[in-house]
Every structure is written in structure tokens, then in C-alpha cells.
PDB file of N, CA, C and O in Angstrom:
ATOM      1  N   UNK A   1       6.035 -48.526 -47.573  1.00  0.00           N
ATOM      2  CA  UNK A   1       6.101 -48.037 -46.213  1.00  0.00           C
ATOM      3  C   UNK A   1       7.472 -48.374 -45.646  1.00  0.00           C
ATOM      4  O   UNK A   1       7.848 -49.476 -46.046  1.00  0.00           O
ATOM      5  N   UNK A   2       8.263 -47.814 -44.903  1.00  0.00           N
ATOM      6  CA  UNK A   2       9.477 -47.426 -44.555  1.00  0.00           C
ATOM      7  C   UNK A   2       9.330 -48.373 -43.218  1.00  0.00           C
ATOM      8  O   UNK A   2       8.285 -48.880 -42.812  1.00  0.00           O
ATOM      9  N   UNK A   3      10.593 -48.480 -42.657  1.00  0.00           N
ATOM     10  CA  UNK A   3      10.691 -49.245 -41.216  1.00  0.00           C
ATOM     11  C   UNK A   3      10.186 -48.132 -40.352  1.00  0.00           C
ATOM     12  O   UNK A   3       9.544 -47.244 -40.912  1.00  0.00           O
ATOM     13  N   UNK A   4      10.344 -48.079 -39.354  1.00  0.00           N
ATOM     14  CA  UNK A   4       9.401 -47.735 -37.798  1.00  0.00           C
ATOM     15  C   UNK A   4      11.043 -47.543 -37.301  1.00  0.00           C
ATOM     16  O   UNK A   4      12.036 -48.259 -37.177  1.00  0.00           O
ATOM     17  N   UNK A   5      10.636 -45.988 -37.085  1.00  0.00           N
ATOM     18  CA  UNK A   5      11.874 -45.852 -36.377  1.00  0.00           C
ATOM     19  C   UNK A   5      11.715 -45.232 -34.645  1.00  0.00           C
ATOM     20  O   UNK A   5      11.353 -44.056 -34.620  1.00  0.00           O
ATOM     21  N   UNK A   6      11.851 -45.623 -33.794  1.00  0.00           N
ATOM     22  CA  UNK A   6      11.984 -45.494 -32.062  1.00  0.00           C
ATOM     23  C   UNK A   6      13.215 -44.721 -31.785  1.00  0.00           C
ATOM     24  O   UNK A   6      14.370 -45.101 -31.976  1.00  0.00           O
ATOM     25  N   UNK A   7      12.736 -43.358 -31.213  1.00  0.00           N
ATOM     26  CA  UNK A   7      14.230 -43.049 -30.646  1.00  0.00           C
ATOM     27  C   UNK A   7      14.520 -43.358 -29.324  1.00  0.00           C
ATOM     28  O   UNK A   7      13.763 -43.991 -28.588  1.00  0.00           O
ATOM     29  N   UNK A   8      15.876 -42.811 -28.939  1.00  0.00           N
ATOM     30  CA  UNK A   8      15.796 -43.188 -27.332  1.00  0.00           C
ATOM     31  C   UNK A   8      14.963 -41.982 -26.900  1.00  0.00           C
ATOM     32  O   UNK A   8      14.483 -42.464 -25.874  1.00  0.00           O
ATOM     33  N   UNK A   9      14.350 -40.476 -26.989  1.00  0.00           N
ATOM     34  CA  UNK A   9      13.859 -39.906 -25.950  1.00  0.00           C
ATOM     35  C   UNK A   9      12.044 -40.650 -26.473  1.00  0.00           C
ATOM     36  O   UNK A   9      11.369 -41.019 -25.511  1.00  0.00           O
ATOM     37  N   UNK A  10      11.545 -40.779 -27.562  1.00  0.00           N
ATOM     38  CA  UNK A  10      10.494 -41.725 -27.525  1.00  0.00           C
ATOM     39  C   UNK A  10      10.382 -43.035 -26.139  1.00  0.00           C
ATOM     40  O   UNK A  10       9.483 -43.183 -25.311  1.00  0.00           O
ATOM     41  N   UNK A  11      11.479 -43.708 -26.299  1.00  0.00           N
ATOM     42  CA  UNK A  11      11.435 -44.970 -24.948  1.00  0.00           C
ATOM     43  C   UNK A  11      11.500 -44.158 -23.720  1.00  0.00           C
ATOM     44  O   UNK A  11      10.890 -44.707 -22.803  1.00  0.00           O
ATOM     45  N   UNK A  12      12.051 -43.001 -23.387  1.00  0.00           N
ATOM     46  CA  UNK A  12      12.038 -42.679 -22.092  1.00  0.00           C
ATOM     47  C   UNK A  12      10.413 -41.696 -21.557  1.00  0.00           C
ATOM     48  O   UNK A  12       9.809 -41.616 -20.486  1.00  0.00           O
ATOM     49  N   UNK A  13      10.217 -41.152 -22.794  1.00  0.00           N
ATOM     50  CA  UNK A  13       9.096 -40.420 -22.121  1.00  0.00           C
ATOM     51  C   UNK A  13       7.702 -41.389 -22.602  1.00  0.00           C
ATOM     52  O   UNK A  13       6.693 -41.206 -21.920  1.00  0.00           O
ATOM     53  N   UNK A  14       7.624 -42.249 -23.566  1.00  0.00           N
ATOM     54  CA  UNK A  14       6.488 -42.827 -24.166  1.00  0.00           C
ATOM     55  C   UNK A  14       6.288 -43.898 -23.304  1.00  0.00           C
ATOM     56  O   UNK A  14       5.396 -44.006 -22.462  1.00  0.00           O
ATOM     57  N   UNK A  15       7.239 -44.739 -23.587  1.00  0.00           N
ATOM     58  CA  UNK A  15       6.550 -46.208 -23.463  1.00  0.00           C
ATOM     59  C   UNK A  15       6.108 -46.180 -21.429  1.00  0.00           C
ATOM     60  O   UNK A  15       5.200 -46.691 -20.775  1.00  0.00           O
ATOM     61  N   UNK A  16       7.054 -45.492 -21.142  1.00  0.00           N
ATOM     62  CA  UNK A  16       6.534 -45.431 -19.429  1.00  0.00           C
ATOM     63  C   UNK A  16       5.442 -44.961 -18.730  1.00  0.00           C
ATOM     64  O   UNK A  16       5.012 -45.251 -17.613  1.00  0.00           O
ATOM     65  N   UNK A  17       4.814 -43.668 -20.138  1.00  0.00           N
ATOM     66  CA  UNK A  17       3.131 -43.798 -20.230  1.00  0.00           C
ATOM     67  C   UNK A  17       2.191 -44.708 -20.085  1.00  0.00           C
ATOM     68  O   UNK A  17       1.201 -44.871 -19.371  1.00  0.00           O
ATOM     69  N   UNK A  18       3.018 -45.551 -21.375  1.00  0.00           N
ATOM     70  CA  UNK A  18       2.005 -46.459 -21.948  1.00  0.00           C
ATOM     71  C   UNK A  18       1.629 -47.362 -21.106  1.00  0.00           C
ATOM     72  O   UNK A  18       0.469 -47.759 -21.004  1.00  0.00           O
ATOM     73  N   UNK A  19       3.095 -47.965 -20.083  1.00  0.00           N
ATOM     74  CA  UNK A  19       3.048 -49.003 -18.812  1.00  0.00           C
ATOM     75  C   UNK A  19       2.097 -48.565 -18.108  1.00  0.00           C
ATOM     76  O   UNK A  19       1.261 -49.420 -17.815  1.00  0.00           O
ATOM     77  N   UNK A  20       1.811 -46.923 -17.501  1.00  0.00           N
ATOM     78  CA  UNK A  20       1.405 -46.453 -16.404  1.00  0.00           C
ATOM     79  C   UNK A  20      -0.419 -46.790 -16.798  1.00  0.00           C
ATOM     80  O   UNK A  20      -1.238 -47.312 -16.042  1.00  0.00           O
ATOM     81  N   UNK A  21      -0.719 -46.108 -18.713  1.00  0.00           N
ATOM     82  CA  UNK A  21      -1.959 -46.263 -18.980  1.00  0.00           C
ATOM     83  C   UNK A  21      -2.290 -48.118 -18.490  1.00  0.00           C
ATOM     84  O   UNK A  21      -3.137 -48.523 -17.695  1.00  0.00           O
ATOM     85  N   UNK A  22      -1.515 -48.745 -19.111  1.00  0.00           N
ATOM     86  CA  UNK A  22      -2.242 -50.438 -19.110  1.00  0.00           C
ATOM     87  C   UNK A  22      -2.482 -50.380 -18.062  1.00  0.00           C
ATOM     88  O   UNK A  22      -3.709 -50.324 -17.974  1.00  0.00           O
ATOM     89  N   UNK A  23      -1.758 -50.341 -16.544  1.00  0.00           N
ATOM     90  CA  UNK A  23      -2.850 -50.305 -15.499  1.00  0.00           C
ATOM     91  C   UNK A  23      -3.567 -49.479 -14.903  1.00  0.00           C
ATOM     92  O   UNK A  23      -4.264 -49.861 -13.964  1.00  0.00           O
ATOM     93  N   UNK A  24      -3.564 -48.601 -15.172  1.00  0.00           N
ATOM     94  CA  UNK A  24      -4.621 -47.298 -14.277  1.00  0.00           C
ATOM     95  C   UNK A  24      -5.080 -46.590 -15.255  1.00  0.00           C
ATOM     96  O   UNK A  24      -4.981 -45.364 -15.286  1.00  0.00           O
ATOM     97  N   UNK A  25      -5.864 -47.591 -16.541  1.00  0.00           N
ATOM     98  CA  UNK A  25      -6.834 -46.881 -17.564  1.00  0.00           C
ATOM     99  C   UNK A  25      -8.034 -46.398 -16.842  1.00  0.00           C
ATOM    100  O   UNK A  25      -8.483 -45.251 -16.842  1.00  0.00           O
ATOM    101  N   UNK A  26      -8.459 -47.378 -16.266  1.00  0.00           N
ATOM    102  CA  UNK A  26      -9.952 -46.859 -15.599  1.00  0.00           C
ATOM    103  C   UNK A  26      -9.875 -45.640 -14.817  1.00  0.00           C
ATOM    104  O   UNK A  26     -10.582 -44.664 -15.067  1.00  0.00           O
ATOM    105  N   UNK A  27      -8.878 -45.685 -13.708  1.00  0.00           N
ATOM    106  CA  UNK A  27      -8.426 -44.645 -12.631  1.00  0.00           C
ATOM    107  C   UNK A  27      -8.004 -43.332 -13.702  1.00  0.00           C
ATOM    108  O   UNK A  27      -8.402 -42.169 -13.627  1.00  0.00           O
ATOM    109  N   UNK A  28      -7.191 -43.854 -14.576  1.00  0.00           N
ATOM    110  CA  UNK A  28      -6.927 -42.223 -15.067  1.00  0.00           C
ATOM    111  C   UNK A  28      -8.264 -41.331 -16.100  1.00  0.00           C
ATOM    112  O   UNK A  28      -8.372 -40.131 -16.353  1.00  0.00           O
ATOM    113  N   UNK A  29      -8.890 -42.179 -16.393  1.00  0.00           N
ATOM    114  CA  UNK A  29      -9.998 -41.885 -17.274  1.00  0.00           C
ATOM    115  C   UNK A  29     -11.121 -41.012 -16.081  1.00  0.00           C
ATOM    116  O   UNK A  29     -11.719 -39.947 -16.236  1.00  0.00           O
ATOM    117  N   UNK A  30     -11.098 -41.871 -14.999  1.00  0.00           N
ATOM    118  CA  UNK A  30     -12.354 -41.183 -14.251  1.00  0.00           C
ATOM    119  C   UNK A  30     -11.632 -40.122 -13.883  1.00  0.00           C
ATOM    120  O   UNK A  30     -12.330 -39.110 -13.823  1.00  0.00           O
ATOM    121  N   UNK A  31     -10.303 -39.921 -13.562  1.00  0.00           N
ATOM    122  CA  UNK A  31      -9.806 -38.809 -12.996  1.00  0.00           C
ATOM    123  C   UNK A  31      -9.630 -37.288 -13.802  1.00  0.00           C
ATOM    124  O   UNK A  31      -9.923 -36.187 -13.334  1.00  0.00           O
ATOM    125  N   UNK A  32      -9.088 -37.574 -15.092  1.00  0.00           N
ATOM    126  CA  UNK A  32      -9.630 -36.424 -15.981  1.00  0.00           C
ATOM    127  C   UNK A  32     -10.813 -36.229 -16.291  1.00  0.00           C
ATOM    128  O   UNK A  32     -10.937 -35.006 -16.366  1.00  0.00           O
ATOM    129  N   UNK A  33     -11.902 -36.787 -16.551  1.00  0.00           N
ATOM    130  CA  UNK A  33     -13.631 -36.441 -16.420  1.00  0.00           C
ATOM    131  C   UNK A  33     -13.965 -35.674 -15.188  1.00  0.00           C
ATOM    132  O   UNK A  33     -14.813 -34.784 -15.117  1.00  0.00           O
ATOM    133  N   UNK A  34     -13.446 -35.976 -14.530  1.00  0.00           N
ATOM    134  CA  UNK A  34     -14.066 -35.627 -12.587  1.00  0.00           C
ATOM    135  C   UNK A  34     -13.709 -34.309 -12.693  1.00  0.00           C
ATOM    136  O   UNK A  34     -14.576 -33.462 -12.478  1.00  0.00           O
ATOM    137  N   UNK A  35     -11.790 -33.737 -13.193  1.00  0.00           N
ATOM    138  CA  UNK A  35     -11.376 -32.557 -13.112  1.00  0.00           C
ATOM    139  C   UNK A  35     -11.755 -31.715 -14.166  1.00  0.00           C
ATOM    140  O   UNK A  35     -11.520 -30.518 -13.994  1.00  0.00           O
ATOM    141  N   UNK A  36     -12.338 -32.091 -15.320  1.00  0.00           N
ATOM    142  CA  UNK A  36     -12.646 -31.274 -16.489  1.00  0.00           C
ATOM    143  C   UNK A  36     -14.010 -30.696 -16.027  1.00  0.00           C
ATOM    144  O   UNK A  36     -14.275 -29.496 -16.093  1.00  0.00           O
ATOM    145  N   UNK A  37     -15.191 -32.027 -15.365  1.00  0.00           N
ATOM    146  CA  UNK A  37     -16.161 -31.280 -14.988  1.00  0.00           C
ATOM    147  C   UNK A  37     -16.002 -30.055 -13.869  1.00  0.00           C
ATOM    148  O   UNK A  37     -16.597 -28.986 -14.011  1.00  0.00           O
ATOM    149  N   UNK A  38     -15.051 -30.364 -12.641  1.00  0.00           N
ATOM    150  CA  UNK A  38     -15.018 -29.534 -12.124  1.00  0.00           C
ATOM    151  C   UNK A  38     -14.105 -27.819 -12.531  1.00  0.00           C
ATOM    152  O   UNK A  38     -14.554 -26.694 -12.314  1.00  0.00           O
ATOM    153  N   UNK A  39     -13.292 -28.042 -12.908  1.00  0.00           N
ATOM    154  CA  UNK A  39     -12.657 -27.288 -14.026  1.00  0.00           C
ATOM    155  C   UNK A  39     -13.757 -26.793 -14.758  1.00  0.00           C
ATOM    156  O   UNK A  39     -13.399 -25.635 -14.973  1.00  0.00           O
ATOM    157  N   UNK A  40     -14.515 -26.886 -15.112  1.00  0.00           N
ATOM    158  CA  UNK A  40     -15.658 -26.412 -16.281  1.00  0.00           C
ATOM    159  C   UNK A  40     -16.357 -25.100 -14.887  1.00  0.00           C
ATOM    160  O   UNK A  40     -16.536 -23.907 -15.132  1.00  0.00           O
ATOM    161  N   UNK A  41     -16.566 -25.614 -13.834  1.00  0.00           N
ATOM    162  CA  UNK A  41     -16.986 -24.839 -13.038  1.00  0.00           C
ATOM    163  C   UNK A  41     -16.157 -23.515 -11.871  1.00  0.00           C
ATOM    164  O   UNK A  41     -16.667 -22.629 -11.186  1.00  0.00           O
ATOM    165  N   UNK A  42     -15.073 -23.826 -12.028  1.00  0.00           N
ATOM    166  CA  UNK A  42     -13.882 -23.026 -11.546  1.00  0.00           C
ATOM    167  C   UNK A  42     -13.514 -22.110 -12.090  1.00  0.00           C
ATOM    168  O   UNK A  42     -13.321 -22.545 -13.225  1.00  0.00           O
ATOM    169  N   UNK A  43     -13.106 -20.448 -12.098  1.00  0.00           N
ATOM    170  CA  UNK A  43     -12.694 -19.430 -12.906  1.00  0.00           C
ATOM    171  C   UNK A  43     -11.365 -20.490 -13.095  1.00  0.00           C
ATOM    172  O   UNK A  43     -11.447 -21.353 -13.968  1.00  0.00           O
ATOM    173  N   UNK A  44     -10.199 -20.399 -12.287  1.00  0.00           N
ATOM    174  CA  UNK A  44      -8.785 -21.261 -12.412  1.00  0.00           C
ATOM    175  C   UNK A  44      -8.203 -22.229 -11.455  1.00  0.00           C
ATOM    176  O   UNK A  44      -7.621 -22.110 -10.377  1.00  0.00           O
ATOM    177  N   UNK A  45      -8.694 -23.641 -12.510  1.00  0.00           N
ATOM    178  CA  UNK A  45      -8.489 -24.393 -11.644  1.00  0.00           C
ATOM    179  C   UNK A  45      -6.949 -24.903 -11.737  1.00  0.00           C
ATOM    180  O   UNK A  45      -6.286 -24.847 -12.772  1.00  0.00           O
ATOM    181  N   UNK A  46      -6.585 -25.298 -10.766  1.00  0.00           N
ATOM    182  CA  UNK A  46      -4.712 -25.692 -10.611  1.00  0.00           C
ATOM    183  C   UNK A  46      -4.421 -26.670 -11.746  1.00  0.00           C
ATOM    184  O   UNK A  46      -5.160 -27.644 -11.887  1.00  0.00           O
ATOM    185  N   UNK A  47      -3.404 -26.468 -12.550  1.00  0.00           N
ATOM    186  CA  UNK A  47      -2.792 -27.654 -13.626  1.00  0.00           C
ATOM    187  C   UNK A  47      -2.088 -28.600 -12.254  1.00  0.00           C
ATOM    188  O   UNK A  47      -1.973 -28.278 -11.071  1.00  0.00           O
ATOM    189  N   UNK A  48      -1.678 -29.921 -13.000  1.00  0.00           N
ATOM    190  CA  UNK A  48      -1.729 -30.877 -12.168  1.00  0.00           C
ATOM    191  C   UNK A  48      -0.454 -31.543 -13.145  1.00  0.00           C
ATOM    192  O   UNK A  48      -0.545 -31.343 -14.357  1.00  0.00           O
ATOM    193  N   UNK A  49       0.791 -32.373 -12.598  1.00  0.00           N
ATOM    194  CA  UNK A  49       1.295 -33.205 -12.997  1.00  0.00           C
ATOM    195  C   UNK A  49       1.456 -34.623 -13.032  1.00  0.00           C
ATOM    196  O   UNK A  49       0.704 -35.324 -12.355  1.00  0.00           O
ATOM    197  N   UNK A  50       2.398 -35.157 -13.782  1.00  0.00           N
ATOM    198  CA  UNK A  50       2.158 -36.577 -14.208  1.00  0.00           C
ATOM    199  C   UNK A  50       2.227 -37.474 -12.519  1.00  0.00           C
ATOM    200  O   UNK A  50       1.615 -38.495 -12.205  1.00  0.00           O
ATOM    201  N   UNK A  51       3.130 -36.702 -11.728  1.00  0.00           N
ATOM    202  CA  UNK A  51       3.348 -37.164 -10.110  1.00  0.00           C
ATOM    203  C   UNK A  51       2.138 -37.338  -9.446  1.00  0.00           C
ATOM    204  O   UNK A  51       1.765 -38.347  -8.846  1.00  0.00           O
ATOM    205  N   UNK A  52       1.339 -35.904  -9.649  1.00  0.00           N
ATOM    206  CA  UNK A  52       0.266 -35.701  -8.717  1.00  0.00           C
ATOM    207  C   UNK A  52      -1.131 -36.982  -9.460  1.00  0.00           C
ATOM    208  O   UNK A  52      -2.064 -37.436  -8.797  1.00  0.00           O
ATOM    209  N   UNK A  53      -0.905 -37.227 -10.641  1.00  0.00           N
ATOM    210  CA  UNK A  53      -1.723 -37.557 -11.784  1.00  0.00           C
ATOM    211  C   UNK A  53      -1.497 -39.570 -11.362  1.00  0.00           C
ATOM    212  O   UNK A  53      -2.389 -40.416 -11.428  1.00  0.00           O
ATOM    213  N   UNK A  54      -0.196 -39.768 -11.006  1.00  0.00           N
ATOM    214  CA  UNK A  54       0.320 -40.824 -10.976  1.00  0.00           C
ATOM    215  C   UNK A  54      -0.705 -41.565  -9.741  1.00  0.00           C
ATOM    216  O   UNK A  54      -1.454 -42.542  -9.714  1.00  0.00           O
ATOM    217  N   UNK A  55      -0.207 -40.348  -8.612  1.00  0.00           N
ATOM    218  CA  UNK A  55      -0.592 -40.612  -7.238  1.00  0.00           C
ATOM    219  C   UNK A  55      -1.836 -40.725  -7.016  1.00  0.00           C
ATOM    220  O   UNK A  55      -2.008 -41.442  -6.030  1.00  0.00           O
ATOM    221  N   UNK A  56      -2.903 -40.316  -7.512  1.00  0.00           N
ATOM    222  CA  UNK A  56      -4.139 -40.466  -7.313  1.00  0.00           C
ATOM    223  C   UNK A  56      -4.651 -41.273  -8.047  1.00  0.00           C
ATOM    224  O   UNK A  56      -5.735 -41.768  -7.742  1.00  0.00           O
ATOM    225  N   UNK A  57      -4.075 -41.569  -9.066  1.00  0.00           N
ATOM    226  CA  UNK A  57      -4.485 -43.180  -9.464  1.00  0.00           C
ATOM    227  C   UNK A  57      -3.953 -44.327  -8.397  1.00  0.00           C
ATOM    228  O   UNK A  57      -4.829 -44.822  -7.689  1.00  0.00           O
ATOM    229  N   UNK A  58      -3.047 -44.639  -8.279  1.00  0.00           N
ATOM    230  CA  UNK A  58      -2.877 -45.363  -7.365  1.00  0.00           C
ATOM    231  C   UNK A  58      -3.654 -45.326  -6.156  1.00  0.00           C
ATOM    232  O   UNK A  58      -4.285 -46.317  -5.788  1.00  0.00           O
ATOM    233  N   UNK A  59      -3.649 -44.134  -5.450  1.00  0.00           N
ATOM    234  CA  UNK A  59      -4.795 -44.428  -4.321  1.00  0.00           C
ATOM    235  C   UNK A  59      -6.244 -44.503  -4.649  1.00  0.00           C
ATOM    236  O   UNK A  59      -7.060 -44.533  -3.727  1.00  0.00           O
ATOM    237  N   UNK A  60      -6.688 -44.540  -6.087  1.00  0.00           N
ATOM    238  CA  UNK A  60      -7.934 -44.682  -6.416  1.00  0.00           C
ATOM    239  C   UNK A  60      -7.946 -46.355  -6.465  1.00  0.00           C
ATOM    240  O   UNK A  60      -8.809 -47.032  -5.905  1.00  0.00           O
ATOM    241  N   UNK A  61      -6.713 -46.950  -7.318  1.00  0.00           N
ATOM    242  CA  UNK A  61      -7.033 -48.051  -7.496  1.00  0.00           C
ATOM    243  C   UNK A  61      -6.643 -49.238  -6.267  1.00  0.00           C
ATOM    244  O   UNK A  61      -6.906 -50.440  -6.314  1.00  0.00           O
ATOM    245  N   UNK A  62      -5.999 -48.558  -5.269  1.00  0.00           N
ATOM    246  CA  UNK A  62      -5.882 -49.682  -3.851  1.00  0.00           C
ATOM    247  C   UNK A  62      -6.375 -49.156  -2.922  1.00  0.00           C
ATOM    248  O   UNK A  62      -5.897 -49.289  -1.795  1.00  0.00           O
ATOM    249  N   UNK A  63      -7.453 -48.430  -3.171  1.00  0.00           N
ATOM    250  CA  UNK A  63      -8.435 -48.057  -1.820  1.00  0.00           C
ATOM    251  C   UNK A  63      -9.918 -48.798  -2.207  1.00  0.00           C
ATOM    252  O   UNK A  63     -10.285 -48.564  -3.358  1.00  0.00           O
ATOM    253  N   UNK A  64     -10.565 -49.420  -1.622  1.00  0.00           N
ATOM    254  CA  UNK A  64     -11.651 -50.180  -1.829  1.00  0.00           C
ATOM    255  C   UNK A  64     -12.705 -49.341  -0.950  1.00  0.00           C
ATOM    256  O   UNK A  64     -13.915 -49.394  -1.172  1.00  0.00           O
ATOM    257  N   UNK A  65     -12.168 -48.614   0.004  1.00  0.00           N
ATOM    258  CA  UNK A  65     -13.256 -47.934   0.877  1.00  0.00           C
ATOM    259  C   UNK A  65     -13.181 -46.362   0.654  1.00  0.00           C
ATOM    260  O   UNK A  65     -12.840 -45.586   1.547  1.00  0.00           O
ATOM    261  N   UNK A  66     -13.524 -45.986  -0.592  1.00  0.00           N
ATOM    262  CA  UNK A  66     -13.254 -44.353  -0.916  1.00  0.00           C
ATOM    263  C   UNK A  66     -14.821 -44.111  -0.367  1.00  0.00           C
ATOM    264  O   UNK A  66     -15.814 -44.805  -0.148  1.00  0.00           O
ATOM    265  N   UNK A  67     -14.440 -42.734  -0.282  1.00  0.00           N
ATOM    266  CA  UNK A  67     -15.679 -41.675   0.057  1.00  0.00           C
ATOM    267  C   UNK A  67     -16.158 -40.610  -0.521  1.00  0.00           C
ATOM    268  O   UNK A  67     -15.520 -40.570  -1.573  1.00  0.00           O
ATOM    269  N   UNK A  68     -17.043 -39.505  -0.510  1.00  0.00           N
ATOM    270  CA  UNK A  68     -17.447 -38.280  -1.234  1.00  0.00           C
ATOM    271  C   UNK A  68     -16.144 -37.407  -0.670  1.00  0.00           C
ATOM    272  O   UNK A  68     -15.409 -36.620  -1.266  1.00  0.00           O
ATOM    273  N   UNK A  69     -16.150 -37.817   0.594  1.00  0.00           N
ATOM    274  CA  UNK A  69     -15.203 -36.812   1.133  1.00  0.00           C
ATOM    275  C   UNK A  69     -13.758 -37.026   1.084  1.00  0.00           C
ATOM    276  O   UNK A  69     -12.938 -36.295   1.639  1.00  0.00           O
ATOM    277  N   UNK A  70     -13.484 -38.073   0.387  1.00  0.00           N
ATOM    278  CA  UNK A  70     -12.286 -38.031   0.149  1.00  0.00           C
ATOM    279  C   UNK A  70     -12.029 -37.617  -1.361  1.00  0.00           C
ATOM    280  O   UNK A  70     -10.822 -37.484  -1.561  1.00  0.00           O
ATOM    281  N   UNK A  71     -12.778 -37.382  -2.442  1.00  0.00           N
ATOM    282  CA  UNK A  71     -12.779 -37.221  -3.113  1.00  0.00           C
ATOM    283  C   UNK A  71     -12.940 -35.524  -3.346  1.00  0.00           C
ATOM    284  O   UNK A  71     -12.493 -34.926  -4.325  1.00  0.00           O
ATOM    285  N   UNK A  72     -13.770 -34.830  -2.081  1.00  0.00           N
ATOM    286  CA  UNK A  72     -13.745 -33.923  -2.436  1.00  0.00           C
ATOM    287  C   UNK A  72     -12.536 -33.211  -1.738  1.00  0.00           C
ATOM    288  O   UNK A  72     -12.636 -31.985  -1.792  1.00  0.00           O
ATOM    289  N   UNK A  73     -11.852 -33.494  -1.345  1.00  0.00           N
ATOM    290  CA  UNK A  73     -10.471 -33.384  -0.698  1.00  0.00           C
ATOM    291  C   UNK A  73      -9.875 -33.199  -1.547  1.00  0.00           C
ATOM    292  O   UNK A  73      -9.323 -32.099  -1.582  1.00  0.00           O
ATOM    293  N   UNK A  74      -9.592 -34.399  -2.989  1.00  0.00           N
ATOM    294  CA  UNK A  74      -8.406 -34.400  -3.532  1.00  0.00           C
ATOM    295  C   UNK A  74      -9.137 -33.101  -5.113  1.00  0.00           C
ATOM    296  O   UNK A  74      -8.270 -32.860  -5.953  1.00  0.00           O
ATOM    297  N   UNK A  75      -9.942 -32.715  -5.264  1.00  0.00           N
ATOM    298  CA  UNK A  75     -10.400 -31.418  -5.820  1.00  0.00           C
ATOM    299  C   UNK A  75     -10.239 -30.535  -5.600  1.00  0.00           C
ATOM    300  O   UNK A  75      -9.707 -29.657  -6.280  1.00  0.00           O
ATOM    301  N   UNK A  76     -10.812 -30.485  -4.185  1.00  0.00           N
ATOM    302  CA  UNK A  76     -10.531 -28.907  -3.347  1.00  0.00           C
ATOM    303  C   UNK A  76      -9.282 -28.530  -3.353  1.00  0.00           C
ATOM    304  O   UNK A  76      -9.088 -27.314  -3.374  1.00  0.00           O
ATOM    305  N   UNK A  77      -8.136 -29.417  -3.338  1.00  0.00           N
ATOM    306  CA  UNK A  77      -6.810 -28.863  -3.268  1.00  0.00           C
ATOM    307  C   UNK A  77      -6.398 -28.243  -5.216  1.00  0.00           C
ATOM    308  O   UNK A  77      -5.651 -27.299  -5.473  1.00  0.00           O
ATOM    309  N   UNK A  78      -7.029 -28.981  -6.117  1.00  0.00           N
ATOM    310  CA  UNK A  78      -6.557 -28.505  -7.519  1.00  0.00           C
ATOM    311  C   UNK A  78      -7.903 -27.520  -8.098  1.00  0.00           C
ATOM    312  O   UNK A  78      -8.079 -27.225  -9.280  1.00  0.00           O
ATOM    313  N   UNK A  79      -8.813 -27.093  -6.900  1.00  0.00           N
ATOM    314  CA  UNK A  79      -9.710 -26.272  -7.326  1.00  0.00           C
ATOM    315  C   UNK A  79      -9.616 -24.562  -7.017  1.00  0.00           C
ATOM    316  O   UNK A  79     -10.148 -23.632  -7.622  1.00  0.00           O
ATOM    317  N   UNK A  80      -8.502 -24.566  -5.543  1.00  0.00           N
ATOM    318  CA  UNK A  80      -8.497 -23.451  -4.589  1.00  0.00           C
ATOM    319  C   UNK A  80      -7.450 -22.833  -4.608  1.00  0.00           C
ATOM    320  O   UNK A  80      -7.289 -21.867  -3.863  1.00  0.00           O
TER     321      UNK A  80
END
């Protein structure tokens, strides 16, 4: 088996994933389930980026007082 080779565009687009997965595994996991189910029910539902993807983890994971309705807020906008 050969050495392990890393390029530089590997470190710029990978490993800053990988940072983002270690903390917002849970948040990003529920967040693609939530949109696939709803997506499953949508003729076309909106693609979404790593920004928009970023951001709603974060307010998933420092909001302690979420709601139905805030949740169905942040759908309705990648459903309509």
C-alpha cells in the first residue's frame, strides 16, 4: 500500500466539511431526513446550499425553544 496522498483543493473543500460534520452531526442528519421526507411530497422542491445548510444547523443547534412553526417556516421557504 502506497503513502496517502492530500492535495491542497482536498484541504480546502474536505476537511472544512468534516469540522462542520463533528459538530452539527445530529442537526445536519435531522435536517436532510425532514427535507427528503418533505421533498418526497413536493412536485419541486428548492435545492439548498452548503450556506443555507450551514445556517440552519446552527439555529437548530442554539435554539433550545424551537417550534412546529418554526420549522414549518424554514420548509415552506425550500418547498414553494
Amino acid at each position: 500500500m502506497g503513502p496517502v496522498h492530500v492535495h491542497i483543493g482536498d484541504i480546502q473543500t474536505s476537511l472544512p466539511f468534516k469540522a462542520f460534520y463533528d459538530e452539527y452531526h445530529n442537526e445536519l442528519v435531522a435536517f436532510i431526513m425532514a427535507y427528503q421526507y418533505c421533498a418526497a411530497y413536493e412536485p419541486s422542491p428548492r435545492p439548498y446550499d452548503f450556506d443555507y445548510l450551514q445556517t440552519v444547523c446552527v439555529y437548530l443547534k442554539k435554539n433550545a425553544n424551537l417550534s412546529v412553526e418554526s420549522f414549518f417556516i424554514l420548509f415552506k421557504s425550500l418547498m414553494h
